[in-house]
LUMMARVEX-390424 format. One record per residue: x, y, z of N, C-alpha, C in turn. Coordinates in Angstrom, 2 decimals. Example, Ala and Ser with C-alpha at 12.3 -4.5 7.8 and 13.67 -1.06 7.14 Angstrom:
<pts>
n.u 13.19	n.v -5.69	n.w 7.80	ca.u 12.30	ca.v -4.50	ca.w 7.80	c.u 13.20	c.v -3.30	c.w 7.80 $
n.u 12.85	n.v -2.25	n.w 7.08	ca.u 13.67	ca.v -1.06	ca.w 7.14	c.u 12.90	c.v 0.03	c.w 7.87 $
</pts>
This chain:
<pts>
n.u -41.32	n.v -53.98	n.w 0.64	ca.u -41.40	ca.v -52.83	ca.w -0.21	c.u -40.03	c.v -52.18	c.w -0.48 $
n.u -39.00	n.v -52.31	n.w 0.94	ca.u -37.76	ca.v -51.54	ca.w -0.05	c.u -37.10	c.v -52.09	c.w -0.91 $
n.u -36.98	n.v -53.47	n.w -0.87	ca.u -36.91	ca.v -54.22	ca.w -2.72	c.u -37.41	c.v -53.92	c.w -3.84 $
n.u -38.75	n.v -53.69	n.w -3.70	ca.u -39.43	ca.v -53.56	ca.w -4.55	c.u -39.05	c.v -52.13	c.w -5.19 $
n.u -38.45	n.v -50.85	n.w -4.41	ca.u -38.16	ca.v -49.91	ca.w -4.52	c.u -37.22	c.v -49.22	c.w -5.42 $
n.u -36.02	n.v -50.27	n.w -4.76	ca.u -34.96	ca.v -50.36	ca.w -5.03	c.u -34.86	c.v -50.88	c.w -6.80 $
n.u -35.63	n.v -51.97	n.w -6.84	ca.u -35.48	ca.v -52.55	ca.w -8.11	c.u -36.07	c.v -51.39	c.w -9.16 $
n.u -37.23	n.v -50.81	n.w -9.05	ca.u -38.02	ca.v -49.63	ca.w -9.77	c.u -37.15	c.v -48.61	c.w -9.72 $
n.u -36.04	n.v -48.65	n.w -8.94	ca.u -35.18	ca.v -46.99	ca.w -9.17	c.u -34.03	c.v -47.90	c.w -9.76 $
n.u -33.42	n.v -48.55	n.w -10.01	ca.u -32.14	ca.v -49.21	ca.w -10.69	c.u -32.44	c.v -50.97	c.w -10.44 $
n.u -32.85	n.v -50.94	n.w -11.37	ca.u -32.66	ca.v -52.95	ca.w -11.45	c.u -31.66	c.v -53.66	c.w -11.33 $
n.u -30.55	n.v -52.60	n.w -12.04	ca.u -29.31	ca.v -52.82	ca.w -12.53	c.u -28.22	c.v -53.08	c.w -11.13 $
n.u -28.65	n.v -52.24	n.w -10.57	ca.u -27.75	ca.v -52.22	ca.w -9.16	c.u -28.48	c.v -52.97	c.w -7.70 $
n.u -29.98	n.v -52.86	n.w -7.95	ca.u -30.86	ca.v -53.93	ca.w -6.89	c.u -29.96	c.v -55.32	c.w -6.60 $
n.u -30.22	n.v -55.66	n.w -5.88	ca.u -30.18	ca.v -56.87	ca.w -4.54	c.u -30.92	c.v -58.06	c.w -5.68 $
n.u -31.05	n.v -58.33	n.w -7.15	ca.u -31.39	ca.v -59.47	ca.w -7.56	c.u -30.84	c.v -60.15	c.w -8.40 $
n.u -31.67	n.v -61.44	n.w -8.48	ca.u -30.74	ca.v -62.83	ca.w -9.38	c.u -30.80	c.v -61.64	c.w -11.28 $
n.u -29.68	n.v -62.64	n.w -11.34	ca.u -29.41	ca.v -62.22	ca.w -12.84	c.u -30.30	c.v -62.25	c.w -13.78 $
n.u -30.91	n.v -63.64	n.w -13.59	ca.u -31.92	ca.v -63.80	ca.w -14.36	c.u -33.37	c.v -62.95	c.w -14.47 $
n.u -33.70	n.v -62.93	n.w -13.50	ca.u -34.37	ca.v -61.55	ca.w -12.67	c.u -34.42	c.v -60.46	c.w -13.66 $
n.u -33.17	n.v -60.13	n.w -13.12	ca.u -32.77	ca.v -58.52	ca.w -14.11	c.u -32.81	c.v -58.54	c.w -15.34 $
n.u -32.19	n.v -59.56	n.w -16.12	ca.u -32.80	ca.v -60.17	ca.w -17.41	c.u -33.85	c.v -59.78	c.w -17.85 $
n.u -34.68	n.v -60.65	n.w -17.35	ca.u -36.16	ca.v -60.79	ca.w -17.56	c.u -36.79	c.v -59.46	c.w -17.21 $
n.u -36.72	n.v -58.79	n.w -16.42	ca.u -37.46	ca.v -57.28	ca.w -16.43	c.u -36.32	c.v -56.41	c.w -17.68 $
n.u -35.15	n.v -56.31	n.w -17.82	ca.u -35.07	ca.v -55.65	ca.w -18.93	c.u -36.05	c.v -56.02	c.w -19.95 $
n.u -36.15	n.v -57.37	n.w -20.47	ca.u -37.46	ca.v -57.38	ca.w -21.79	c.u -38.74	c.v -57.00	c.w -20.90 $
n.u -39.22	n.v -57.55	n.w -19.98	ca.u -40.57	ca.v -56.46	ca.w -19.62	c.u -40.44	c.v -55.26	c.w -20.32 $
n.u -39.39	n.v -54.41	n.w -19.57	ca.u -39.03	ca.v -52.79	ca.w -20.20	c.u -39.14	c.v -52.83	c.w -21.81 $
n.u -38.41	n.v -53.42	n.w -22.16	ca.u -38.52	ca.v -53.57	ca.w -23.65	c.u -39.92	c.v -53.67	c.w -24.30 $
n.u -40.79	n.v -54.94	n.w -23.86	ca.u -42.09	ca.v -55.02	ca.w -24.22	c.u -42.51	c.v -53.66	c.w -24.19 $
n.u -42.39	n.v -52.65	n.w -22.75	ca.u -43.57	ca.v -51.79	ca.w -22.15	c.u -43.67	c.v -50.24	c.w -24.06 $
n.u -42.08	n.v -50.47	n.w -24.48	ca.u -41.65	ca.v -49.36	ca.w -25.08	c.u -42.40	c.v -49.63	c.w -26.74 $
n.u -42.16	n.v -51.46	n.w -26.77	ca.u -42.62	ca.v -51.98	ca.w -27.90	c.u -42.34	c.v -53.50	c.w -27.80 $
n.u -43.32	n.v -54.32	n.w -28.66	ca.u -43.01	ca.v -55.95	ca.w -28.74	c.u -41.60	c.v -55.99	c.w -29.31 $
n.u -41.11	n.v -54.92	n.w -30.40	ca.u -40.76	ca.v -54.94	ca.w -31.25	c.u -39.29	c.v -54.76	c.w -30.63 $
n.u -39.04	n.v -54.19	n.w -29.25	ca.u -38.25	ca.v -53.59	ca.w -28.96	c.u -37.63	c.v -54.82	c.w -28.36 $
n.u -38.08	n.v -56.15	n.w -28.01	ca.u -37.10	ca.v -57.21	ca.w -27.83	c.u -36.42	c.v -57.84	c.w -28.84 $
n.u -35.35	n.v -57.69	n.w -28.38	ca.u -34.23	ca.v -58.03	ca.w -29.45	c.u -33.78	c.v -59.28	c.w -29.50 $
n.u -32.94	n.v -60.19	n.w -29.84	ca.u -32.44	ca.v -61.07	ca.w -29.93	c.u -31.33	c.v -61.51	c.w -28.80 $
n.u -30.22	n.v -60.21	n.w -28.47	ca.u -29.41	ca.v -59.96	ca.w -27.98	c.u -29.99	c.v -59.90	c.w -26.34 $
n.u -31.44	n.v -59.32	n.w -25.95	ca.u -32.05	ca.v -59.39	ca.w -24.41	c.u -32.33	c.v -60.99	c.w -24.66 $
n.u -33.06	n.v -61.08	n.w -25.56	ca.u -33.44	ca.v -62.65	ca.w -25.38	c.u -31.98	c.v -63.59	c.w -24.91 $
n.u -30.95	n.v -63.56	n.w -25.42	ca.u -29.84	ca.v -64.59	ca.w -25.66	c.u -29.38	c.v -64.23	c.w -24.01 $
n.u -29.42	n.v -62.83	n.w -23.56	ca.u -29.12	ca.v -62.27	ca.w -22.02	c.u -29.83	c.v -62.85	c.w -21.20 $
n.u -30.85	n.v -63.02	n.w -21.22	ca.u -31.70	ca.v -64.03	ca.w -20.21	c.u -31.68	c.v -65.38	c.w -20.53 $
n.u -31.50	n.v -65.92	n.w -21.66	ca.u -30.97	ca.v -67.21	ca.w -21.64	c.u -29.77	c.v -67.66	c.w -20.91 $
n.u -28.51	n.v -66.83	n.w -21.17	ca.u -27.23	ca.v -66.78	ca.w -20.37	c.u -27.54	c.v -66.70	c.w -18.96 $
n.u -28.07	n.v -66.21	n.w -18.31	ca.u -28.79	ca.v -65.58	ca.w -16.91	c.u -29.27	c.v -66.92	c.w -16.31 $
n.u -30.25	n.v -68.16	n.w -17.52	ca.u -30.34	ca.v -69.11	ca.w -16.91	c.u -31.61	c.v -69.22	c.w -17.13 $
n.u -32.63	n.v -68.30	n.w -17.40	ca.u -34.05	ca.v -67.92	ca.w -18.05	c.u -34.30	c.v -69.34	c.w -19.16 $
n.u -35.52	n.v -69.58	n.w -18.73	ca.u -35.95	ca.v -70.95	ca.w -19.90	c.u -36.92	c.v -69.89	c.w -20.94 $
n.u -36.94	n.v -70.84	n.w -22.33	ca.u -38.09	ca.v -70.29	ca.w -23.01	c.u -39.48	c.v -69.89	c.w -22.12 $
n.u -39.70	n.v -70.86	n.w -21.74	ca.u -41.03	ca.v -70.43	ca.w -20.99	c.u -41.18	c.v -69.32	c.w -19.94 $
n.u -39.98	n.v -69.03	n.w -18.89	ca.u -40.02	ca.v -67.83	ca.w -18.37	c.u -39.67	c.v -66.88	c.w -19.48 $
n.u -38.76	n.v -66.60	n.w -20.94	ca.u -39.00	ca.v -65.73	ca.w -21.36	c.u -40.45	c.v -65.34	c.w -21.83 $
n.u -41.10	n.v -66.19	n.w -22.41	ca.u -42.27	ca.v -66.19	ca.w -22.47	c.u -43.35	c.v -65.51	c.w -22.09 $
n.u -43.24	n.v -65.77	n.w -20.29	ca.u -44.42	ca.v -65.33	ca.w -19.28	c.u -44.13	c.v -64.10	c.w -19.21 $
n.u -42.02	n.v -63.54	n.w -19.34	ca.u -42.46	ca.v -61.88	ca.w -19.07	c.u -42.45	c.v -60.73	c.w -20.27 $
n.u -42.93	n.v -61.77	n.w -21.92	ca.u -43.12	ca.v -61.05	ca.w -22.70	c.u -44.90	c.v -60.66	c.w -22.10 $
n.u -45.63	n.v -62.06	n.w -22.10	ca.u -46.96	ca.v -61.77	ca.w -21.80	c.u -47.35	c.v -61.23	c.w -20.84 $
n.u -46.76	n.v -61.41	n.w -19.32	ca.u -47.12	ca.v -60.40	ca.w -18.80	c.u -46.76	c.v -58.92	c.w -18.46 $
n.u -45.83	n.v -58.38	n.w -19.07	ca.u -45.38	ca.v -57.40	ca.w -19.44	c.u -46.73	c.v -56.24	c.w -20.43 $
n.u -46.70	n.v -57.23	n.w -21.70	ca.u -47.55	ca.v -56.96	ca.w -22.75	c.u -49.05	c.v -56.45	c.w -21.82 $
n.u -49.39	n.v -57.52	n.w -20.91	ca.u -50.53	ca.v -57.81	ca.w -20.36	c.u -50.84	c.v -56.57	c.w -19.99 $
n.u -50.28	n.v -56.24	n.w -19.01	ca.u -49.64	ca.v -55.00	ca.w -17.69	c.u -49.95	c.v -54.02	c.w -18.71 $
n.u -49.20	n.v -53.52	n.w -20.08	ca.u -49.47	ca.v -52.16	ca.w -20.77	c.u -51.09	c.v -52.27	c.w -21.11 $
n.u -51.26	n.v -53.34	n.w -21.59	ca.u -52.72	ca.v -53.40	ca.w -21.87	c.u -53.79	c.v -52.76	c.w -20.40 $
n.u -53.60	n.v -53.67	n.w -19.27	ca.u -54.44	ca.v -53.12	ca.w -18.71	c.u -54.53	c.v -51.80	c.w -17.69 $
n.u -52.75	n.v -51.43	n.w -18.06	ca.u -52.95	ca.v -49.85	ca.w -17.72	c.u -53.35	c.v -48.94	c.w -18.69 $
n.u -53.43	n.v -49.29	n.w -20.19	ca.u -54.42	ca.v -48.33	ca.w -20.93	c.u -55.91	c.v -48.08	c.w -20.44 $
n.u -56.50	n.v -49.24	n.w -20.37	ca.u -57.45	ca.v -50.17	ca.w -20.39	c.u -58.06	c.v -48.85	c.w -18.89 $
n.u -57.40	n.v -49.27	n.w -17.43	ca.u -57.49	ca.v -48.49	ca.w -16.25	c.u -57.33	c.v -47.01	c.w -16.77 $
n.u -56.54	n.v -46.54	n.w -17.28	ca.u -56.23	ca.v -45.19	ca.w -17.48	c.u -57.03	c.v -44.44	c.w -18.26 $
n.u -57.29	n.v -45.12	n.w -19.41	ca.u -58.83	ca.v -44.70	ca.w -20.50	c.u -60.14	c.v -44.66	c.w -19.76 $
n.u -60.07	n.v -45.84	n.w -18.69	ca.u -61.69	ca.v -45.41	ca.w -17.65	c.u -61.13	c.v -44.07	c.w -16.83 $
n.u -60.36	n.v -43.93	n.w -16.38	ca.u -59.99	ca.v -42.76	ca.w -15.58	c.u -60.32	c.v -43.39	c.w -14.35 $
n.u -59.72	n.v -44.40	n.w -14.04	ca.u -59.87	ca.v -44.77	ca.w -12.62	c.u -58.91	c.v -44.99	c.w -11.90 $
n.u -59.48	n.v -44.54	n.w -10.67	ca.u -58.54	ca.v -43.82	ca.w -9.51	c.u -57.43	c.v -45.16	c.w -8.83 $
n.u -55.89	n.v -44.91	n.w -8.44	ca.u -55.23	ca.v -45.97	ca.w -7.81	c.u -54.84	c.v -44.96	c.w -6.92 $
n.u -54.50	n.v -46.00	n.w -5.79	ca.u -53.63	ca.v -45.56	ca.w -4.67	c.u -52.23	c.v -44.68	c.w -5.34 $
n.u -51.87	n.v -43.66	n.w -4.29	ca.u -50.58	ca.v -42.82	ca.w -5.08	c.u -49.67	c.v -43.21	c.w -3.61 $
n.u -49.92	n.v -43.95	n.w -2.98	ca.u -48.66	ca.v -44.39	ca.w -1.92	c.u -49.14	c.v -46.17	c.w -1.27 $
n.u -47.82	n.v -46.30	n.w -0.94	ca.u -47.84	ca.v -47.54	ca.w -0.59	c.u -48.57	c.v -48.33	c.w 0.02 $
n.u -49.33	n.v -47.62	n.w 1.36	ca.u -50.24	ca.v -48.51	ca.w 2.14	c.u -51.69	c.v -48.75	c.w 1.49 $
n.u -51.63	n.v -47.31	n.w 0.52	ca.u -53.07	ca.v -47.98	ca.w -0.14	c.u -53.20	c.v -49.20	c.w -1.02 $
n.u -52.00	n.v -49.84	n.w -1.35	ca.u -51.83	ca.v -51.03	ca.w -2.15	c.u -51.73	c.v -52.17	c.w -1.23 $
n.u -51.55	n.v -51.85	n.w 0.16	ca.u -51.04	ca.v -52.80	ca.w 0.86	c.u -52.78	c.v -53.14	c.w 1.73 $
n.u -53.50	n.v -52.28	n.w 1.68	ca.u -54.53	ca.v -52.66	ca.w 1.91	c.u -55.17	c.v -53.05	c.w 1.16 $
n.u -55.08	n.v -52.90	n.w -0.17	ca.u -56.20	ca.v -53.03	ca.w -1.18	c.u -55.62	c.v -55.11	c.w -1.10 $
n.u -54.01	n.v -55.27	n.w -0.99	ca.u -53.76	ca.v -56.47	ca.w -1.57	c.u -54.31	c.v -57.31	c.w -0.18 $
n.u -54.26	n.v -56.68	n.w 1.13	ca.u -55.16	ca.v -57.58	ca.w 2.72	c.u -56.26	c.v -58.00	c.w 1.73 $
n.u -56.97	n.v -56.93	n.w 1.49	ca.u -58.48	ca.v -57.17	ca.w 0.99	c.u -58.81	c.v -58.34	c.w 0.32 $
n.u -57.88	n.v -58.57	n.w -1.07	ca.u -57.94	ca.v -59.75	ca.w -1.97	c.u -57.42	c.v -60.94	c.w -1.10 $
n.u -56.70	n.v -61.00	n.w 0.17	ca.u -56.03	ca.v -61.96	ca.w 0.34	c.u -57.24	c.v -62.59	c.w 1.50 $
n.u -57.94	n.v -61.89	n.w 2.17	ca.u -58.97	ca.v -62.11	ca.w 2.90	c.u -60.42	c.v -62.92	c.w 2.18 $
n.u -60.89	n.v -61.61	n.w 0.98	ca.u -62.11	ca.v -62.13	ca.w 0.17	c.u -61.62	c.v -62.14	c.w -0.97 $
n.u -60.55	n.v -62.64	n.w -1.47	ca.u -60.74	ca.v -62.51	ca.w -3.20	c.u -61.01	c.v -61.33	c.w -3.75 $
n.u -61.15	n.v -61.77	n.w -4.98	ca.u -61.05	ca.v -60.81	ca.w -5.92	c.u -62.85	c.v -60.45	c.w -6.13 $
n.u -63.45	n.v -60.69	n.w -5.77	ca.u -65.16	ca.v -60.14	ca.w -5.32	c.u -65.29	c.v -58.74	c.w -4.40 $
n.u -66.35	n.v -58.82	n.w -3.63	ca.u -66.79	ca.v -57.57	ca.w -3.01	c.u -66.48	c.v -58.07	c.w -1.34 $
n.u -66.03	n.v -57.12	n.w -0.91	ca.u -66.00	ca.v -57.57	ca.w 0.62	c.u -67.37	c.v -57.44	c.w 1.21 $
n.u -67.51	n.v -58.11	n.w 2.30	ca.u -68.51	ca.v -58.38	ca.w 2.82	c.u -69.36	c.v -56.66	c.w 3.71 $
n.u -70.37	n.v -56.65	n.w 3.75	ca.u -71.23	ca.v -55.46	ca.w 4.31	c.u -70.96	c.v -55.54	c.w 5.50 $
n.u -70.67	n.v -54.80	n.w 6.32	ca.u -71.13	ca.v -55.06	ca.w 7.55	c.u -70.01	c.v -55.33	c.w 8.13 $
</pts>
């Protein structure tokens, strides 16, 4: 988690590969607009070392991500507001999947 931290408060200065940082600047870009990737982020993550196809995955899952935080946010449903509640919720899936845990 303090990676993960670190990268969400400055990407720019985080502990990661170039390409990395690349590629979440167009995430960012996607989150603002499709429209908002430019040519110039694209050619930056190419330089970085980024293939078409990873640019690709973090237009879509970027795109994905805004979608299904509308999607969560329009139901009005509740997320964890600190860390361990994510860290349990992710035990949970890693134990039973993405189903119902067991009764009992």
């Amino acid at each position: 988690m303090p990676l993960v931290e670190q990268v969400r408060a400055d990407p720019d200065s985080a502990p990661i590969s170039a390409k990395l940082r690349a590629l979440l600047h167009i995430a960012g870009a996607v989150q603002v607009s499709g429209r908002a990737v430019t040519p110039a982020l694209v050619e930056s993550a190419r330089q970085a070392g980024a293939s078409d196809v990873e640019i690709h995955d973090a237009v879509l899952i970027a795109a994905a991500f805004c979608m299904y935080n509308r999607y969560v946010d329009g139901l009005g449903t509740l997320a964890p507001e600190d860390g361990p509640g994510y860290l349990a919720a992710a035990q949970q899936i890693v134990q039973h999947g993405y189903g119902r845990a067991p009764v009992g």
